[in-house]
C-alpha positions, 0 to 999 in steps of 0.5 A: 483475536477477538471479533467484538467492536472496537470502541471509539474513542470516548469524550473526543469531539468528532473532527479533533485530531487525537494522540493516542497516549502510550501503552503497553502492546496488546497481542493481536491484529491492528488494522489501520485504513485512511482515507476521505470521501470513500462511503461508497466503499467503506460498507464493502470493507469494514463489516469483513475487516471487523471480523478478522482485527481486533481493532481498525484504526480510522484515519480520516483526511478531510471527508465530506461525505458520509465516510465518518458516520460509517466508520463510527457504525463499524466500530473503527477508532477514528483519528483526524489528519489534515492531508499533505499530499502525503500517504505515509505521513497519514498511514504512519499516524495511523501506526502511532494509534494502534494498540495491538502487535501486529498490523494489516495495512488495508485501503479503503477500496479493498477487503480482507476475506473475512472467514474465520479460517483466515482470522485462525491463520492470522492468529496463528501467524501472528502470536504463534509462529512469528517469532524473529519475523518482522513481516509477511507477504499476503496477496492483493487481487486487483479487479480491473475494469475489463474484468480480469484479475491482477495479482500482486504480492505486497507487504501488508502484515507486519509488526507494530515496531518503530522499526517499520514505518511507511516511505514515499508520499504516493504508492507507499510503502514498509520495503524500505525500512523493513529491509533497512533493519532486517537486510537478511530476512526473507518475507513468508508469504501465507494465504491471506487474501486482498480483493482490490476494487478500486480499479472498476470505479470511474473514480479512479480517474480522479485518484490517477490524476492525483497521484500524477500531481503528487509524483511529479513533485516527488520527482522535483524533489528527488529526481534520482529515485528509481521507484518514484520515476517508475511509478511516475512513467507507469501512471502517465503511461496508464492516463495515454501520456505514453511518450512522457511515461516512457521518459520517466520509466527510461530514466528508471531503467538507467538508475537500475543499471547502476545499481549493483543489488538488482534483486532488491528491486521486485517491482522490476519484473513488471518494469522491464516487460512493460517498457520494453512493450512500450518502446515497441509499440512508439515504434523504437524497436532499436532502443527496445533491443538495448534494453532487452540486452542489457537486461540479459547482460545482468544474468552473466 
């Protein structure tokens, strides 16, 4: 992968939405970030990002700041898109631009280890040894405001298909379609980490609200949907809503329940443990005890 800077896009006047014309695939590493208003952590995430891709697809949803003039300083390829409350809508536009055959779907408050050792285990991974494979799993390590370090697995590295496309206005996501197209694959996870920052920031309270606002319409729109309805009672949970949260996270739990492939559903083994809690801790200790039996009852 080559670790020279992207060039911008030439004769495209700053703030034009551009379609990328069609071409052929290039064997390499597309990173593709969006975001808006983020100059704060955009000298964090490129310089390291620049090391390991071979171009970083920018996709700007309506900055005001600086963020621009930074992303043009690090070679990004920059794309307009006016925001919809809509986080796949953007990210899949980013897709549409990218020219190479793999991507590594990165945020804006997070950054890839940049050593070279991770770009030779990319390249490999990626042109050597992906034949038939559709994704893989890489680590995120969130930084959280007390200090400790979360881990999580997530989907961030896979094929430029248009198989594999974003789902879910908020908190989203390839699972779905990647699952969808290939039901029988099994995502190798390979040593390549994220570090998320975002946590450590008071923006974040900011971002929670949002998030909340674009949920509770997702929530209007598909009342049924079991991630939806976790993350809703997870982020109300985290703003002190506890009783909502719980509401939403119960109602989660009640459409896995019906659900015969509960092992398609990963997020469930940071679900059941915090609601559980939750139930505890609001003084529903009988109601607790169901959930903890009926999850035991899965196991038979």
């Amino acid at each position: 992968m080559s670790n020279s800077s992207p060039m911008l896009e030439e004769g495209l006047p700053r703030g034009n939405e551009v379609i990328a014309m069609h071409e052929a695939l290039r064997d390499g590493l597309s990173a593709v970030v969006i975001g808006r208003n983020e100059e704060d952590f955009l000298p964090l995430t490129l310089p390291p990002l620049r090391a390991v891709a071979d171009e970083i697809i920018f996709v700007d949803t309506g900055s005001e700041d600086r963020t621009i003039d930074i992303a043009e300083e690090h070679g990004c390829r920059i794309f307009r898109k006016p925001w919809q409350d809509d986080f796949s809508d953007a990210k899949n536009f980013g897709l549409d631009q990218a020219r190479h055959s793999w991507i590594l779907n990165v945020d804006c408050d997070e950054a890839v280890d940049g050593r070279p050792e991770v770009r030779r285990q990319l390249r490999e991974k990626c042109l050597d040894d992906a034949e038939g494979k559709p994704v893989f799993i890489i680590n995120i390590d969130n930084l959280m405001a007390d200090g400790g370090v979360k881990q999580q697995d997530a989907m961030r590295l896979f094929r430029n298909d248009p198989r594999i496309r974003f789902e879910h206005p908020i908190h989203e996501s390839v699972c779905d379609s990647v699952y969808r197209n290939w039901p029988e694959y099994k995502p190798e996870k390979i040593d390549v980490c994220l570090t998320h920052y975002g946590y450590r920031r008071d923006a974040n309270k900011d971002k929670l609200k949002r998030n909340i606002a674009i949920l509770r319409a997702w929530m209007e729109r598909e009342p049924d949907h079991i991630f939806g309805n976790y993350k809703l009672g997870m982020n109300l949970h985290y703003r002190g809503n506890v009783s909502e949260g719980l509401f939403f996270l119960g109602r989660a739990f009640e459409l896995i329940c019906r659900e015969r492939d509960k092992a398609s559903y990963p997020f469930l083994k940071t679900m059941i443990p915090f609601y559980v809690n939750g139930l505890i801790e609001d003084g529903r200790v009988a109601e607790a005890r169901a959930v903890r039996e009926k999850v035991l009852s899965w196991e038979e």
